[in-house]
C-alpha atoms as an extended CHARMM CRD file, in Angstrom:
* protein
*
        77  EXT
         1         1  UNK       CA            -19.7980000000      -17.3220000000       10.4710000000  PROA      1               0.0000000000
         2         2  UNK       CA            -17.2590000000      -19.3760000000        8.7030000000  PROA      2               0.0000000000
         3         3  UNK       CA            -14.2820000000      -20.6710000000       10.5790000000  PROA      3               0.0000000000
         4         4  UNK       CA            -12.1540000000      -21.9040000000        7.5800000000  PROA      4               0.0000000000
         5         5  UNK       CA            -10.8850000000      -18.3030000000        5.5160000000  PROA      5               0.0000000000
         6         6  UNK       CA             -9.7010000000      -18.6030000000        2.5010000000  PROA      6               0.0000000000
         7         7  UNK       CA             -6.6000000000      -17.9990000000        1.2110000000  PROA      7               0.0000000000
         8         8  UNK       CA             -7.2480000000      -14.1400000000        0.2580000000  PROA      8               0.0000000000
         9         9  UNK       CA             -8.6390000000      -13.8990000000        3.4090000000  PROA      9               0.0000000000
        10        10  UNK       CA             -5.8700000000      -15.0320000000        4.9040000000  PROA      10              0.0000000000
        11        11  UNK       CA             -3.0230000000      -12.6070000000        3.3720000000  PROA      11              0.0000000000
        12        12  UNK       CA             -5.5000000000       -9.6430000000        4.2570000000  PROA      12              0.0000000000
        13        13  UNK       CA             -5.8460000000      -10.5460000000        7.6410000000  PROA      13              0.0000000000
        14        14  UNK       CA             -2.0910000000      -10.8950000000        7.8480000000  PROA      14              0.0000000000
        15        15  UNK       CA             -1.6310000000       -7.0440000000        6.1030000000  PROA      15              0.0000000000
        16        16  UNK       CA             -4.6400000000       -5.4380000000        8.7690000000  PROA      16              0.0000000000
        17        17  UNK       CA             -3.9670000000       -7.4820000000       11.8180000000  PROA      17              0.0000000000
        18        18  UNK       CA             -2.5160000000       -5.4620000000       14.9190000000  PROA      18              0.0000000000
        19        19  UNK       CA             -3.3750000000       -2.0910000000       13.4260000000  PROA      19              0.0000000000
        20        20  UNK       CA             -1.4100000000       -1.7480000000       10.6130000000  PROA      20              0.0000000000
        21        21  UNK       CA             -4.0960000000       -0.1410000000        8.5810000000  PROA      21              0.0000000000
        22        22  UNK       CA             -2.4150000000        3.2530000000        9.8030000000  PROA      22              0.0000000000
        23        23  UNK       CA             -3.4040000000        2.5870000000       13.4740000000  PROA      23              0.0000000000
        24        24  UNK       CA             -6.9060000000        1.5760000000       12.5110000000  PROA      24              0.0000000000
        25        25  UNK       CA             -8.2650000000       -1.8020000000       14.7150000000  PROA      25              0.0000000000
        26        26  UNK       CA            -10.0540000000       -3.8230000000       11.9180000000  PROA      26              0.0000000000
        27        27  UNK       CA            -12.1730000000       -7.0290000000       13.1880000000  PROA      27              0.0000000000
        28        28  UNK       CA            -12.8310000000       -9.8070000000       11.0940000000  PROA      28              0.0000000000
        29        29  UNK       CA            -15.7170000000      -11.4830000000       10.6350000000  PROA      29              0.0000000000
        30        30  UNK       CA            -17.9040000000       -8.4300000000       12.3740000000  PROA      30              0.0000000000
        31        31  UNK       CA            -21.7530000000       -8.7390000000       12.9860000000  PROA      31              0.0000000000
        32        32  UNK       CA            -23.8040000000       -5.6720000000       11.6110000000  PROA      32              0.0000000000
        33        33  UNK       CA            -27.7010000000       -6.2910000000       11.8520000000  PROA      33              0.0000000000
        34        34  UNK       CA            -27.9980000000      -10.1230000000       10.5080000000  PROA      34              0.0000000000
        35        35  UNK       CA            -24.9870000000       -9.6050000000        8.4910000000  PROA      35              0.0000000000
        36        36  UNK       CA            -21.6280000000      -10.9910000000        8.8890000000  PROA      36              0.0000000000
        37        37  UNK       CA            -18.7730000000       -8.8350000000        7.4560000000  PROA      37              0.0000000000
        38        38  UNK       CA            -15.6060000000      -10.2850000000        6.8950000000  PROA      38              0.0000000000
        39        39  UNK       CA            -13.2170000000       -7.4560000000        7.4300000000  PROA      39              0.0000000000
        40        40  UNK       CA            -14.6710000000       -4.2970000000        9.5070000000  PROA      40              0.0000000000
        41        41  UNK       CA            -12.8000000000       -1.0470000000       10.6090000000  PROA      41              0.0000000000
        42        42  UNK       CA            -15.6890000000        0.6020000000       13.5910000000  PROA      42              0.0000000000
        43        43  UNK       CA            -13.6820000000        3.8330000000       13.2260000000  PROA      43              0.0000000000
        44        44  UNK       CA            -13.8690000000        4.5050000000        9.7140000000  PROA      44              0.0000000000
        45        45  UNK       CA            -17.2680000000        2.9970000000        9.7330000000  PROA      45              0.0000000000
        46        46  UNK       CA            -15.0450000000        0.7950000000        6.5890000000  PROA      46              0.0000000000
        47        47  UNK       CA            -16.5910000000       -2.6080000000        6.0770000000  PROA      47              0.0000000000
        48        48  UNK       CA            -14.1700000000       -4.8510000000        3.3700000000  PROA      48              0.0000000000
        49        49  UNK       CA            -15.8530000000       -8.1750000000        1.6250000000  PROA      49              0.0000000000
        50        50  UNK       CA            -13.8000000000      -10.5790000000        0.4680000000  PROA      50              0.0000000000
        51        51  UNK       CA            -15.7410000000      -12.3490000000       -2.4730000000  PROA      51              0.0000000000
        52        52  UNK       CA            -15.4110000000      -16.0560000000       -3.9080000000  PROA      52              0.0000000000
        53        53  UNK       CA            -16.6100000000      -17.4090000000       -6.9990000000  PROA      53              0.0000000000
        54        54  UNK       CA            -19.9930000000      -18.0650000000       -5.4090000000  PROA      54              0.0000000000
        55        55  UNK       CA            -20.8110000000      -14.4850000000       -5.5390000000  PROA      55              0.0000000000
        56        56  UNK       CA            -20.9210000000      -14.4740000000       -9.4490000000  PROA      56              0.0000000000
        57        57  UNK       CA            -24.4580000000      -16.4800000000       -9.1540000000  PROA      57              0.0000000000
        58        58  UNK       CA            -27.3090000000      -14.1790000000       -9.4250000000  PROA      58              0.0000000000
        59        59  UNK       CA            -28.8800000000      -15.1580000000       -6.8300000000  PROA      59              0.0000000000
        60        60  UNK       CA            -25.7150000000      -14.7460000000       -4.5360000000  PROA      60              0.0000000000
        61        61  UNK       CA            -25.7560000000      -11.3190000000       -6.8190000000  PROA      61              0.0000000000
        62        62  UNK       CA            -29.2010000000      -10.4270000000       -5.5250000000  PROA      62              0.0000000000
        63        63  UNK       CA            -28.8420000000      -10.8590000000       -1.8480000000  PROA      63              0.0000000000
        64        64  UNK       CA            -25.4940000000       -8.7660000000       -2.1680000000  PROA      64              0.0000000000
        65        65  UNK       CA            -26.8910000000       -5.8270000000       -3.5510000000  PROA      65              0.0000000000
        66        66  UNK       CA            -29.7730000000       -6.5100000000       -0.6700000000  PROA      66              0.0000000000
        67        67  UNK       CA            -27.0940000000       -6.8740000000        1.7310000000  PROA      67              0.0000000000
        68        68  UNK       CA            -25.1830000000       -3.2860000000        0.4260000000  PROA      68              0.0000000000
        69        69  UNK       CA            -28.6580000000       -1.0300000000        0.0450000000  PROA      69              0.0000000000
        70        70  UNK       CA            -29.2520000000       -2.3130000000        3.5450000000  PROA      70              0.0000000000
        71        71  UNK       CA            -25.9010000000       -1.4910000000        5.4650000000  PROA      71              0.0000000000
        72        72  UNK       CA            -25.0670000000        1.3920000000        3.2340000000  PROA      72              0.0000000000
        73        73  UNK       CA            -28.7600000000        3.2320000000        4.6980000000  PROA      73              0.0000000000
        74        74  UNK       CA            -27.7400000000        2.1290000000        8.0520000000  PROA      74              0.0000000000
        75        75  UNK       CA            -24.3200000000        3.9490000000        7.7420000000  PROA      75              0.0000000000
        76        76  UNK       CA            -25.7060000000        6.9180000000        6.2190000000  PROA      76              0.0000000000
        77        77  UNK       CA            -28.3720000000        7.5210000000        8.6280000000  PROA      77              0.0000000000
């Protein structure tokens, strides 16, 4: 878990913060298996990544689409 956001991060968390996502609580940086989500509504079962540069490497690419297959059967099952 990071403890510096970035700037995006930042002006999201200021927009979602104190349920303003019509009433919905939405935690930041929310553990889900051994994955670390950086915006995460339990309610809507509505997880929101925030993605850097970084994630245009393919091997960042990879473990992304390992990371979505993964959470995505865990939410639909």
């Amino acid at each position: 878990m990071r403890r510096n956001m970035t700037k995006w991060e930042v002006r999201l968390l200021n927009d979602l913060k104190g349920k303003k996502m019509f009433g919905f609580k939405v935690r930041r940086q929310y553990g889900i298996d051994n994955y670390v989500i950086d915006f995460y509504c339990p309610e809507l079962k509505l997880a929101i990544e925030v993605d850097g540069d970084v994630h245009y490497f393919q091997d960042k690419m990879d473990s992304d689409a390992r990371k979505n297959k993964k959470l995505l059967r865990q939410v639909l099952s």
